[in-house]
N, C-alpha and C positions, 0 to 999 in steps of 0.2 A: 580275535577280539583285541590284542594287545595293542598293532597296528594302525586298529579304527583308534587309538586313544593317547595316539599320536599329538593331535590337534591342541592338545594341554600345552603340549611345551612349546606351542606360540599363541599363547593367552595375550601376554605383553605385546609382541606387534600388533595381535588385532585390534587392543584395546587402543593403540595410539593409530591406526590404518585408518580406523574408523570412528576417532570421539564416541566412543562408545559412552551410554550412562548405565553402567552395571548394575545398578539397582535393579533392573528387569531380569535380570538372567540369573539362573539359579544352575548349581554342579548340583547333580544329581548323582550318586556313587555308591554301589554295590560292589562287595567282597565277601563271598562265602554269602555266609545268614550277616554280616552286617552291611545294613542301608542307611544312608543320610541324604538329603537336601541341603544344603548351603547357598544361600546368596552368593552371587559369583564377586562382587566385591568385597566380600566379608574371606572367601576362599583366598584371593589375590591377599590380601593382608597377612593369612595364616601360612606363614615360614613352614612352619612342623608339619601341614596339612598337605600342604604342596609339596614340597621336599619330597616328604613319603609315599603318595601318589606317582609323582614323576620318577621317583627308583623305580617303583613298582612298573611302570610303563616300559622306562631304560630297560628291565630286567625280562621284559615280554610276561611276566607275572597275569595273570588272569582276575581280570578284574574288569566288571562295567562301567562306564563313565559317559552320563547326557549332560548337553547344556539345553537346558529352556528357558524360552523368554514368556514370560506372564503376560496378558494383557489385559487390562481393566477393563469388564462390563459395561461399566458404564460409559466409560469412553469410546470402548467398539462400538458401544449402541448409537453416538451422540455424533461419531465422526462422519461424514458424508466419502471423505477420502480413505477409507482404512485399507484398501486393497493396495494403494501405497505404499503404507506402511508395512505390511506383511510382504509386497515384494523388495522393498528395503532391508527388512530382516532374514529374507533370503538371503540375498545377496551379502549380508555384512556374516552369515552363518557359512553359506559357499566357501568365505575364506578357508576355514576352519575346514571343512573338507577337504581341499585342495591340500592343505598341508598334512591331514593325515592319508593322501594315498600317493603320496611324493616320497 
């Protein structure tokens, strides 16, 4: 698991690879019995959060760690193109895999 949770410590290229608008993505983060969601740009701000996360990683420490992207109902409903976008967010996610099996 440690491994797969690789992909944290290039948050920052991806963000700048792909103009990302972080507002969509959420860290999702399980330890023991504690779980949180955090907005992925609200985690990129939080020093303390990331810091301690990324030791835990450096340290192969056991710990789970998802990113997801939300997408809006209404706008799934409304967009005639969304299978676009979904393979866009593959691909801008693929990064992110690629560096955690590097």
């Amino acid at each position: 698991m440690a491994s797969h949770n690789k992909y944290i410590l290039s948050l920052n290229k991806w963000k700048e690879n792909y103009n990302l608008n972080l507002d969509k993505y959420y860290i999702y983060y399980e330890e023991g019995s504690k779980k949180d969601k955090i907005k992925l740009n609200d985690f990129m701000k939080n020093e303390e959060l990331k810091s301690y996360l990324e030791e835990k990683i450096k340290n192969n420490e056991e710990l789970r760690i998802v990113i997801q992207k939300e997408f809006d109902k209404d706008y799934i409903l409304s967009y005639d193109n969304f299978q676009l976008e979904i393979a866009q967010s593959i691909n801008e996610l693929n990064f992110l895999y690629e560096q955690a099996i590097t």
